[in-house]
N, C-alpha and C positions, 0 to 999 in steps of 0.2 A: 751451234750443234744442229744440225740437221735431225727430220722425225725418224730418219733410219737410224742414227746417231743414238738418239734417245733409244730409242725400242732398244738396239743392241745391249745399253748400260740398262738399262731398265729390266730387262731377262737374266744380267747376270747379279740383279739383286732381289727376284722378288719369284715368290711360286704361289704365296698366298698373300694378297691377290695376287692373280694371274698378271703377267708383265703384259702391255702396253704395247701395241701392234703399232708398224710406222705412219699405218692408215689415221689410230687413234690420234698418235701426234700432232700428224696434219690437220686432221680437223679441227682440236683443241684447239692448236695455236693460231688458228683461221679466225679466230674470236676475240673482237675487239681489247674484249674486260681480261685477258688470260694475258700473263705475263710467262715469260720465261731468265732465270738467272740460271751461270754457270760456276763451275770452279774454273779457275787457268787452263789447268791442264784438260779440262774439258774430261773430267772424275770425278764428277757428281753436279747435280742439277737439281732446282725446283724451280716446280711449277704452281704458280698461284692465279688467283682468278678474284678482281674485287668488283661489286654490284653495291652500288650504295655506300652505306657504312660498314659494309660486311668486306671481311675477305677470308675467303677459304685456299685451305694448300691442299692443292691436287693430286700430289704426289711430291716427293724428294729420294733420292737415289743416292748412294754413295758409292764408287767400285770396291767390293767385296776389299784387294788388296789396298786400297788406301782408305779405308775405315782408320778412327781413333785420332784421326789428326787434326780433329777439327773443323772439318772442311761442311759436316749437316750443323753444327753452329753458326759457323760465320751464312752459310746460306741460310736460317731460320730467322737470322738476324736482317741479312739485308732484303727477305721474303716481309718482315712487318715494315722497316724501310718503304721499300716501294709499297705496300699494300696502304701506309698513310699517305703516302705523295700524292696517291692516288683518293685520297678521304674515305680510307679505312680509322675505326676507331676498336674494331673487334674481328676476332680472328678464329677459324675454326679448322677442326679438321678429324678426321676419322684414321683411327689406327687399329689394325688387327690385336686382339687382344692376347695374343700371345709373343707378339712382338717387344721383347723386354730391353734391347735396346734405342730402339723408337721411344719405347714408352719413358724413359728414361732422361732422354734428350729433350722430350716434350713436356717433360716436368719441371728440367733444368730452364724452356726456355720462360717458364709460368704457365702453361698449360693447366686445366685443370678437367677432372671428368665432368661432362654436364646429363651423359647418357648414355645408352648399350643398344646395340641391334643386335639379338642373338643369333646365330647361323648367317649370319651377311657374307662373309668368304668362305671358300673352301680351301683346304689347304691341299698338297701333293696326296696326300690316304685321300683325300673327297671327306675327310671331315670338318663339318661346320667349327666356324671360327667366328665368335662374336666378333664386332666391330667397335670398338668403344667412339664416343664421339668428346672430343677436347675443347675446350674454348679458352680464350683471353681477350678482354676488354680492357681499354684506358680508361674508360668512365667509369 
């Protein structure tokens, strides 16, 4: 998938946060430690980034109509895959907290809360949307 690629699926899934410009893309994935994984049909993607023993997910996308099938499991799954290949042993990531989907899948995958940023996104109204912050470690 190309960074135009991304932005495109990335604006048909997100308002709060604001979706992800091609500019963004590009420069993310200009960086060594950022990985990128796709679905087949190139209908959903994550992006992760690991630094040490850490790895954070950057984002993950699903196309609105092919939600429910699976497909932010199996990339959450092959997201800590690669984040150990790479000598990850803990995983983090931030989700808008009204997000009850996300939050949901991120519970399924052992997620757990470890912290809040209040007012960190805004949503479509320009109202603040906490952030909550997730983690899971092997250790």
């Amino acid at each position: 998938m190309t960074p135009a690629d991304l932005a495109r699926l990335h604006a048909r899934c997100f308002t709060a946060p604001p979706p992800w410009s091609a500019a963004s893309f590009a420069s993310v994935l200009d960086n060594p430690h950022v990985f990128l994984l796709s679905a087949p049909a190139a209908n959903a993607f994550a992006l992760g980034r690991v630094i040490g023993p850490e790895a954070e997910l950057l984002t993950l996308a699903t196309d609105p109509a092919c939600r429910r099938q699976g497909l932010a499991r199996t990339l959450m799954a092959q997201f800590e895959a690669e984040a150990r290949a790479r000598g990850a042993d803990s995983f983090f990531l931030e989700v808008a907290e009204n997000n009850a989907p996300a939050l949901a899948l991120y519970a399924h995958c052992g997620f757990v809360r470890t912290g809040r940023r209040p007012g960190y996104y805004r949503d479509t109204s320009a109202q603040p949307v906490a952030a909550l912050l997730l983690c899971k470690s092997d250790g």
